[in-house]
Structures are given as structure tokens and as C-alpha cells.
C-alpha positions as CSV (number, residue, x, y, z in Angstrom):
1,X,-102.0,-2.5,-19.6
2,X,-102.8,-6.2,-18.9
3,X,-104.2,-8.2,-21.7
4,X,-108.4,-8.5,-20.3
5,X,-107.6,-4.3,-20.6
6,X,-106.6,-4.3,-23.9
7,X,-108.8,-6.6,-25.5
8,X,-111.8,-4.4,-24.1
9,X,-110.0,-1.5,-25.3
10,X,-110.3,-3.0,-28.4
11,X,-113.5,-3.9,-28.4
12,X,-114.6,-0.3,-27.2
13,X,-112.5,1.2,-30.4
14,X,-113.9,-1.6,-33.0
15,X,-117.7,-0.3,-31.9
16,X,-116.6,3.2,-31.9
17,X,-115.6,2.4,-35.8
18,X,-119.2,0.8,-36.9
19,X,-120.8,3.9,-35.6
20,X,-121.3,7.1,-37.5
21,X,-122.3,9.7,-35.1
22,X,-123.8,12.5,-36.6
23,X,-122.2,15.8,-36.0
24,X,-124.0,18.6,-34.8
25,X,-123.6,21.4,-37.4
26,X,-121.1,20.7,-39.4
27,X,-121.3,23.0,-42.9
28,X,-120.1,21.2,-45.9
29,X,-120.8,18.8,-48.8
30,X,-121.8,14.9,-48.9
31,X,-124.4,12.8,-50.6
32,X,-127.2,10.8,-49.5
33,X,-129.6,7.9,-50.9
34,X,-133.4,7.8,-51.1
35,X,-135.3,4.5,-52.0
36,X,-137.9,2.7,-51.3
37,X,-141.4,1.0,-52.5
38,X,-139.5,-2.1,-52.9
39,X,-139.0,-5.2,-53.2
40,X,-142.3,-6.2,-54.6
41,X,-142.9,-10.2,-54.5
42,X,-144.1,-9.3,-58.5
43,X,-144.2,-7.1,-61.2
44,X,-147.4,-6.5,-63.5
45,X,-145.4,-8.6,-66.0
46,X,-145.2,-11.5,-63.2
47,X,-141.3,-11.1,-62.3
48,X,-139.8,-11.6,-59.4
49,X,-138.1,-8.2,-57.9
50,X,-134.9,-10.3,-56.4
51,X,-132.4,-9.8,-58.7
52,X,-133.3,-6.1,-59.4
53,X,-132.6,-5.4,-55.7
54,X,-129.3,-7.4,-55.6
55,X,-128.2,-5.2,-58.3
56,X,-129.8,-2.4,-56.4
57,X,-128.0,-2.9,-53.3
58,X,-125.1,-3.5,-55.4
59,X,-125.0,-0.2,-57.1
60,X,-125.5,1.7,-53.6
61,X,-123.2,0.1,-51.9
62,X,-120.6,1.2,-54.6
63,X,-121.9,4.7,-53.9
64,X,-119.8,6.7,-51.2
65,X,-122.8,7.7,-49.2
66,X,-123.4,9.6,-45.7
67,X,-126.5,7.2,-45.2
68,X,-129.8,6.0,-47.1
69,X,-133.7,6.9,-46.2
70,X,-136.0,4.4,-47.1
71,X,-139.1,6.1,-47.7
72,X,-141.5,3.2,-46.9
73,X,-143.0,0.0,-48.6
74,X,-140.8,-2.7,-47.9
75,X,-143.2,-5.7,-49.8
76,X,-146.2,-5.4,-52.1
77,X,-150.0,-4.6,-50.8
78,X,-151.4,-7.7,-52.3
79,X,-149.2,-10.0,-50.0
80,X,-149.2,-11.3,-46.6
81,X,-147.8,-9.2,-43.5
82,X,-146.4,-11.8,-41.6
83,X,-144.1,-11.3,-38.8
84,X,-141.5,-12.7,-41.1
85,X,-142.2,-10.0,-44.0
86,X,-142.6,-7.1,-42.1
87,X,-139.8,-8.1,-39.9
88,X,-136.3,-10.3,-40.2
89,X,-137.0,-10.2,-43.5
90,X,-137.0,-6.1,-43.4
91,X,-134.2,-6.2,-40.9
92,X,-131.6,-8.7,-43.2
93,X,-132.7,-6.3,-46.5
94,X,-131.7,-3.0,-44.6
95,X,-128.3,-4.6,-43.0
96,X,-127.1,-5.5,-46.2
97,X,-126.3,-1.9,-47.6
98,X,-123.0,-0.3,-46.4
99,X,-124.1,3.3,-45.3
100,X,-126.3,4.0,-42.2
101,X,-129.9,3.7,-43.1
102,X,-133.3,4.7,-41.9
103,X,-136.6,2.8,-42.3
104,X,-140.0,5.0,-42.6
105,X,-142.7,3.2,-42.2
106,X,-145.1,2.3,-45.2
107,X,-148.7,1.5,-45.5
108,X,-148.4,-2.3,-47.0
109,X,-146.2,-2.8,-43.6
110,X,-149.3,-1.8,-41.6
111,X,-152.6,0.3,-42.7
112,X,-153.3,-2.3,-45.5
113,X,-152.7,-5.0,-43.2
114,X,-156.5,-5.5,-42.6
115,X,-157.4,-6.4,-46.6
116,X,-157.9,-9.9,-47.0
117,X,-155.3,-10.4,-49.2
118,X,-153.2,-9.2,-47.0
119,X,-153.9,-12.0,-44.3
120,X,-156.7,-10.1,-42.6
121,X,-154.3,-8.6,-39.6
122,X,-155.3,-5.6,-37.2
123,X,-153.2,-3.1,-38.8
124,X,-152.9,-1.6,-35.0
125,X,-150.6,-4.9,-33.8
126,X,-149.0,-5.2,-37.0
127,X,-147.8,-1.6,-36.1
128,X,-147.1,-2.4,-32.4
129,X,-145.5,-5.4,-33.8
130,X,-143.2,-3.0,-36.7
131,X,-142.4,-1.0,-32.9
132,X,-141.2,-3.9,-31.0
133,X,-139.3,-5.7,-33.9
134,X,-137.4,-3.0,-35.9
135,X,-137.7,0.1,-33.2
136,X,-135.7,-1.5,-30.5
137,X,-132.7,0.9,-30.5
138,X,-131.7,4.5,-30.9
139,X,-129.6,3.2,-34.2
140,X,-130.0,3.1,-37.7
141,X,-130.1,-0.1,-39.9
142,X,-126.9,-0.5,-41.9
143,X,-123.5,-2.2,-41.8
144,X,-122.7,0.9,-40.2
145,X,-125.2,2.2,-38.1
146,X,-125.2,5.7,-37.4
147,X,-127.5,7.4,-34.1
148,X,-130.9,8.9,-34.4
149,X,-132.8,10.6,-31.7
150,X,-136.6,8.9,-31.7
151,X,-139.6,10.8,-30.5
152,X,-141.0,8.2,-28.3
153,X,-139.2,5.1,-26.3
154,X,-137.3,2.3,-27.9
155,X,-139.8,-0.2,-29.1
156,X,-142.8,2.0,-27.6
157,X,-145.2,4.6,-28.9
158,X,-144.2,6.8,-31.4
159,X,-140.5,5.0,-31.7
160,X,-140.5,4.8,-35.3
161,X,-140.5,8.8,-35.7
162,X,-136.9,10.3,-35.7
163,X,-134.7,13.0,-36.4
164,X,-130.8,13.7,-36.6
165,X,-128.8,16.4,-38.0
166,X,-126.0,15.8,-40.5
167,X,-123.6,18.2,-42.1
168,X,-125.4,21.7,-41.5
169,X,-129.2,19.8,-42.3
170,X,-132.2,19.0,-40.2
171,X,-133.5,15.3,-41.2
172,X,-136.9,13.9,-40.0
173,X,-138.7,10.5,-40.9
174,X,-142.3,10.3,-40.0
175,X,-145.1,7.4,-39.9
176,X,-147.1,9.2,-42.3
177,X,-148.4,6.1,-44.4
178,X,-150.5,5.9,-47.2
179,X,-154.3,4.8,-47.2
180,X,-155.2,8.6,-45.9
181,X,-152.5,8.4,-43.1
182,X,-154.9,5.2,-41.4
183,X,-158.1,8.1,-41.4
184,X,-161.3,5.9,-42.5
185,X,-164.1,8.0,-43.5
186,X,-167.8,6.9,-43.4
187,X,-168.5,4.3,-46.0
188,X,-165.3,3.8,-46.5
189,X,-164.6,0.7,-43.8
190,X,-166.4,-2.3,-45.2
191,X,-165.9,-4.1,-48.2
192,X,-165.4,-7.5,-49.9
193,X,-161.6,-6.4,-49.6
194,X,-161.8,-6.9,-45.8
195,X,-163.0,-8.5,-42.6
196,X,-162.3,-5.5,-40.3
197,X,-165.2,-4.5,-38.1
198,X,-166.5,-1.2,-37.5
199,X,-165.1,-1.2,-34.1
200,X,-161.7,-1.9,-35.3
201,X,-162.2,1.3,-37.8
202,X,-163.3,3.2,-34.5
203,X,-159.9,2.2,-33.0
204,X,-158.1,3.1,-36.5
205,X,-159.0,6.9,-36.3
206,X,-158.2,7.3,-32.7
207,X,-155.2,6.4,-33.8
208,X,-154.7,8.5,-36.0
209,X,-156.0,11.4,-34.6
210,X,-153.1,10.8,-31.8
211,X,-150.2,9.8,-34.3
212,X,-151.1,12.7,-36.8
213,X,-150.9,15.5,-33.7
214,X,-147.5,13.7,-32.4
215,X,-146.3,14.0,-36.0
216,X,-146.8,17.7,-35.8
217,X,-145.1,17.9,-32.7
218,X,-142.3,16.5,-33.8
219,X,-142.4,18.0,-37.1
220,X,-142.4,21.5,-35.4
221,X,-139.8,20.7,-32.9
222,X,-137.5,19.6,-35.8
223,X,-138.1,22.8,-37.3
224,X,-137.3,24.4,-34.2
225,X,-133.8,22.6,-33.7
226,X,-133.3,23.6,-37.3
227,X,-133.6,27.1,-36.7
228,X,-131.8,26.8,-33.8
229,X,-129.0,25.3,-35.4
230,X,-129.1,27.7,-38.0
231,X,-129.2,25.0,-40.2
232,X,-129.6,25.4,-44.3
233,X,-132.1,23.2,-44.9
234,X,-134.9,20.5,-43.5
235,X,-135.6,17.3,-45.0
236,X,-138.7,15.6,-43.9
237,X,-139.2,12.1,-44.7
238,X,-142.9,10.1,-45.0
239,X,-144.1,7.2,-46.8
240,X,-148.1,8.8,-48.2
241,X,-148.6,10.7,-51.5
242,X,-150.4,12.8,-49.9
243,X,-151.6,14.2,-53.1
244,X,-151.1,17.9,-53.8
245,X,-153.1,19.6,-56.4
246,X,-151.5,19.8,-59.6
247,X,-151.6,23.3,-61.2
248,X,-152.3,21.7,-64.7
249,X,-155.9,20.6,-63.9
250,X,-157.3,24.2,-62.8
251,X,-161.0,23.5,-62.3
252,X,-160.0,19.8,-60.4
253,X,-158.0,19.7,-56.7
254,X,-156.9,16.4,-56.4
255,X,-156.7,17.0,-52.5
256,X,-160.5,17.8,-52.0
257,X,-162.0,15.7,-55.3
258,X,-162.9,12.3,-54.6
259,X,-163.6,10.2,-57.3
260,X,-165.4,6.8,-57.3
261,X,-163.3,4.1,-56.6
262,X,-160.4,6.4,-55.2
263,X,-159.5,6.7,-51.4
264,X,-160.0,10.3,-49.4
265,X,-157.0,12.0,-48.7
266,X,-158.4,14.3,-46.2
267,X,-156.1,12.9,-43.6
268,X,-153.2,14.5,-44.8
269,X,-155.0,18.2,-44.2
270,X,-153.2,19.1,-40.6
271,X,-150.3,17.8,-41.4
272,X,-150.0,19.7,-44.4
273,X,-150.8,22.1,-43.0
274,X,-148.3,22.6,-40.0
275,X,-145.1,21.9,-43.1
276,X,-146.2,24.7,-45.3
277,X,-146.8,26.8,-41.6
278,X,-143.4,25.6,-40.5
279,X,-141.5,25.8,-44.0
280,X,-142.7,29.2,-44.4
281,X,-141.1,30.7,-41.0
282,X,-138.1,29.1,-42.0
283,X,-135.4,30.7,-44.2
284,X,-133.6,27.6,-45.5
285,X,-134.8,25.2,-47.6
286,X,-137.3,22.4,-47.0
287,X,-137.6,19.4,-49.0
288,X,-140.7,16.5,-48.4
289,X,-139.9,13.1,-49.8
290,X,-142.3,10.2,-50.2
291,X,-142.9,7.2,-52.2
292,X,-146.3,5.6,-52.2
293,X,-146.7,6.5,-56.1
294,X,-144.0,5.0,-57.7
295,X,-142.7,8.1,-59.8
296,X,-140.0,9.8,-60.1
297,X,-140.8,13.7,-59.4
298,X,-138.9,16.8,-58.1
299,X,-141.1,19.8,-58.2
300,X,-142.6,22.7,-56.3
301,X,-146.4,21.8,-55.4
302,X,-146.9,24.1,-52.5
303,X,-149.6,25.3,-52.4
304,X,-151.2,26.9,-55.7
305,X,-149.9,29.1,-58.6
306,X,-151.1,32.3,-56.6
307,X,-149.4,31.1,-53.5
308,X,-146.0,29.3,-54.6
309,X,-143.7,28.3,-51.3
310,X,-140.6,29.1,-53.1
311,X,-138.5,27.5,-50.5
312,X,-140.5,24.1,-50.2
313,X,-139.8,20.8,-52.9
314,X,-141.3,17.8,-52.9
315,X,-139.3,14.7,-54.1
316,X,-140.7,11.3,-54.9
317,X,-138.6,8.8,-55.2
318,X,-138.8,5.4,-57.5
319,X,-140.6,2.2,-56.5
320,X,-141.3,-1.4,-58.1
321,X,-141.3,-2.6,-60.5
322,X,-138.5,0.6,-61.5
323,X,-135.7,-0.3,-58.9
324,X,-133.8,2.5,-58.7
325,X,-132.2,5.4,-56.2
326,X,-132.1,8.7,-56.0
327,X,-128.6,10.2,-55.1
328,X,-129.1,13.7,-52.8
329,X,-125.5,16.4,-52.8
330,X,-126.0,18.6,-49.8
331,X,-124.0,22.0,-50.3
332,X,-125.2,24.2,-47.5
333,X,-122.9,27.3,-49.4
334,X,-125.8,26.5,-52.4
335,X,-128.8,28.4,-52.0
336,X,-130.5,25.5,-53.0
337,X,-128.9,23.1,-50.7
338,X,-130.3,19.9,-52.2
339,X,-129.5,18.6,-55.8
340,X,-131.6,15.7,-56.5
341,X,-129.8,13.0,-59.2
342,X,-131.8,9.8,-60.5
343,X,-130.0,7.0,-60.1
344,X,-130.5,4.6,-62.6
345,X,-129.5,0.9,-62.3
346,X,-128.0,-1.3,-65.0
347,X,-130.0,-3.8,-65.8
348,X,-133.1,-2.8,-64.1
């Protein structure tokens, strides 16, 4: 072997070693992070969200982890969605942890984008913008990326939706965002917040008619490599609260009440929808994790007291100004599968 050969037969091994390549269905334990809603540019108290995330960062990193899922939200609503904020910025934060990890998209990257405070964008090219800039690759973010199979072309329609299967689990991450999944409803698309036209809410909810039924394609065709797999468990991944009605407020559904002053959240019907369909044909377990709210929560919402989908959680995982993780243990020999474990960061 000449030298030219070996030095690309190093090269070819040293690429080999920065990639973690799923495995098919491969039974087993290992843990997982979720995150996201963060950083902010401030806190209600004024302070700055930097050193929290070093820590952060810091505190995953130290974590032996399979890979992270952030779960959307990657700056504040009230801020500016530059190309530099919603981009390299996004890009450098994700590259500095040490596992694989995948980005869902978040409404302050995109749907908010319109609000004045928020520089007045077209929230439709700040998403074909998101595509182009951090969808250019069938990869994960990460020091070590790891590969992901993406509904629609790199850096095209649809490229931000993906799915891969690790250890003997099904995992999906879907631009589902908040601000009712980019639906506006009459009366609900001028303000003094904005300088959007009623044109450009026209275009909004074609797109989202479109995006919402490729969701539930590939939501379903997930499902389906699940149960061909014969996998334990499904984990789908969005950014929207989608708001599920809370057993403890009997004569109120949070889904179908709208209140003054709070947005509709009739965009999340279908979707909803198709996962309790889908989650109730399957015989593993199925878990739906989001941020958007900024709480801490692991319960069983689906779909009513009468009607409890025994094999469906919904997680939600931290958010600013509480910069923390959440640590998921797979053990597909559990009937449970998932174990969900706060964790809390020193110092933040």
C-alpha cells in the first residue's frame, strides 16, 4: 500500500469514526437527551441565558448519551429572526454538544417571524431559509453526527421532518410549531403586533394545509416501519403545545375553548387525530414530546377520562428561563420502554 492509499484509508476510517449509524433493530438499553426552548436573549428578571447554557452544554456533554432532540425554540419570540439567529448561530449552538443531535423546528424560528418585533419577516422564507441553511444533509448536528432519513430532499420541501430507528425504537421529529401549527383563523391575522397582509395569511394556511397532511404521512409511515420492525416503542418529536384538555377542568376543553386574548388551537385537530389513530393500532408504546410551554410534564392526556390511551405519554420538556434536560433510559425488555429523568443543572 503506497502512502496517497493509506492516507485516504485513513481519512475514510477517521469519517467512519465521527458517524454513528443507527442500527436497524437492535433490542437493548441506552439513554437519550431532550431539550429545548432555549437560549432566550432574556429572562423576565432581565438576565442573559448565556451562562446557563454553557453550563447546560456542559452538564450534557458529561452525560454518556446515544444522541439529543431538540424539541424547538432556539431564541426568544420577542427578538429578531435574522439569518444569523435562526442560522450559524443555531448551527455553532447544536455542534457544540458531543452526542448526535436533532433540531425540530420551533415557531419563534419561523411562524412568529411576521410580528413586528420580530423584524416583520414572511414567516414562509424564514422557513425556506431554516430548509436551505440547517437541512442541507441527511446528518444530524453534533460533534458526532449520526444519519437520519428526511421525508423530503436535502434543503427542499419537507427536509426538516425525519425519522431513524435506534436500539429497538421508532424516532420521528416533525415541523409541528406553535402559533396553531401556522393555521390563521378569521380575525385572527391583523394586528398592531404585525404588518402581514391578508394575502400573506392566505399563503400561511395553504401551507399549512400541505405541511399538516405531509406530517401525517410521515407520521403514519413511521408508525408503519415501527410495526414492521416490531419495534417496542415510537417517539414522536414536535415543537406546539398542542394543548390537550386537562381532566381537572370537567366543564372547560382547553382544545375547543377559546378565550379572549388566547390563540386557536384548532390546527392541531388532524394531526391529533391520526397519533391517537396510529398509537392505538400499535402495541408498543408511544410517547409525544414538545416544548412550546416551558413545563416540565410527563402524563397521560389522551384523550379523556372515559377514553384513556393507556399506551400513549406526552412529555414536555423544560425551556427558559429553567435551563435544563431531560435524560430518556430506553429498555425495550420494560413494558414501559421509556423512563423519563429531569435533569437538573447546577447552578441554573
Amino acid at each position: 500500500m503506497n502512502k496517497k492509499t493509506k492516507l485516504v484509508g485513513y481519512a475514510v476510517l477517521g469519517l467512519i469514526a465521527n458517524l454513528s449509524i443507527s442500527p436497524a433493530v437492535n433490542a437493548g438499553s441506552f439513554s437519550f437527551g431532550l431539550w429545548g426552548d432555549m437560549p432566550y436573549a432574556k429572562n423576565g428578571d432581565g438576565l442573559k441565558d448565556g451562562d446557563k447554557m454553557t453550563r447546560l452544554v456542559d452538564n450534557i456533554n458529561a452525560s454518556k448519551l446515544a444522541f439529543t432532540v431538540f424539541d424547538g425554540d432556539t431564541k426568544d419570540g420577542s427578538s429578531e429572526c435574522t439569518d444569523s439567529s435562526i442560522g450559524q448561530e443555531s448551527i455553532d449552538f447544536f455542534n457544540k454538544v458531543k452526542a448526535p443531535t436533532v433540531y425540530v423546528l420551533g415557531d419563534n424560528e419561523w411562524t412568529d417571524c411576521h410580528r413586528t418585533n420580530n423584524g416583520s419577516y414572511n414567516s414562509l422564507e424564514r422557513l425556506d431559509y431554516l430548509r436551505q441553511t440547517l437541512f442541507v444533509d441527511n446528518f444530524s448536528f453534533g460533534q458526532t453526527k449520526m444519519k437520519l432519513h428526511r421525508q423530503g430532499p436535502a434543503k427542499g420541501l419537507y427536509s426538516e421532518n425525519a425519522n431513524w430507528t435506534y436500539g429497538g425504537v421508532v424516532f420521528v421529529g416533525l415541523n409541528v410549531p406553535g402559533s396553531n401549527n401556522n393555521k390563521v383563523n378569521d380575525g385572527e391575522c391583523l394586528s398592531s403586533k404585525t404588518l402581514r397582509t391578508q394575502a400573506e395569511c392566505d399563503a400561511d394556511n395553504a401551507e399549512y394545509l400541505a405541511r399538516d397532511a405531509a406530517n401525517i404521512d410521515f407520521l403514519r409511515k413511521s408508525f408503519a416501519l415501527a410495526k414492521k420492525q416490531k419495534a417496542a416503542g415510537v417517539m414522536v418529536v414536535i415543537q406546539a403545545d398542542p394543548v390537550f384538555d386537562m381532566p381537572e377542568t370537567e366543564a372547560v376543553n382547553e382544545r375547543t375553548s377559546v378565550v379572549d386574548g388566547l390563540p386557536s388551537h384548532d390546527g392541531y385537530d388532524a394531526f391529533l387525530a391520526a397519533l391517537t389513530e396510529e398509537t392505538n393500532a400499535f402495541s408498543g408504546q408511544v410517547a409525544l414530546v414538545h416544548g412550546d410551554t416551558h413545563f416540565y410534564k410527563v402524563d397521560k392526556p389522551l384523550v379523556d377520562q372515559a377514553h384513556l390511551v393507556k399506551n400513549f405519554t406526552r412529555v414536555e420538556t423544560f425551556g427558559s428561563p429553567n435551563l435544563h434536560w431531560i435524560k430518556v433510559s430506553v429498555d425495550t425488555k420494560n413494558p414501559n420502554v421509556f423512563t423519563f429523568q429531569p435533569m437538573i443543572v447546577p447552578g441554573n
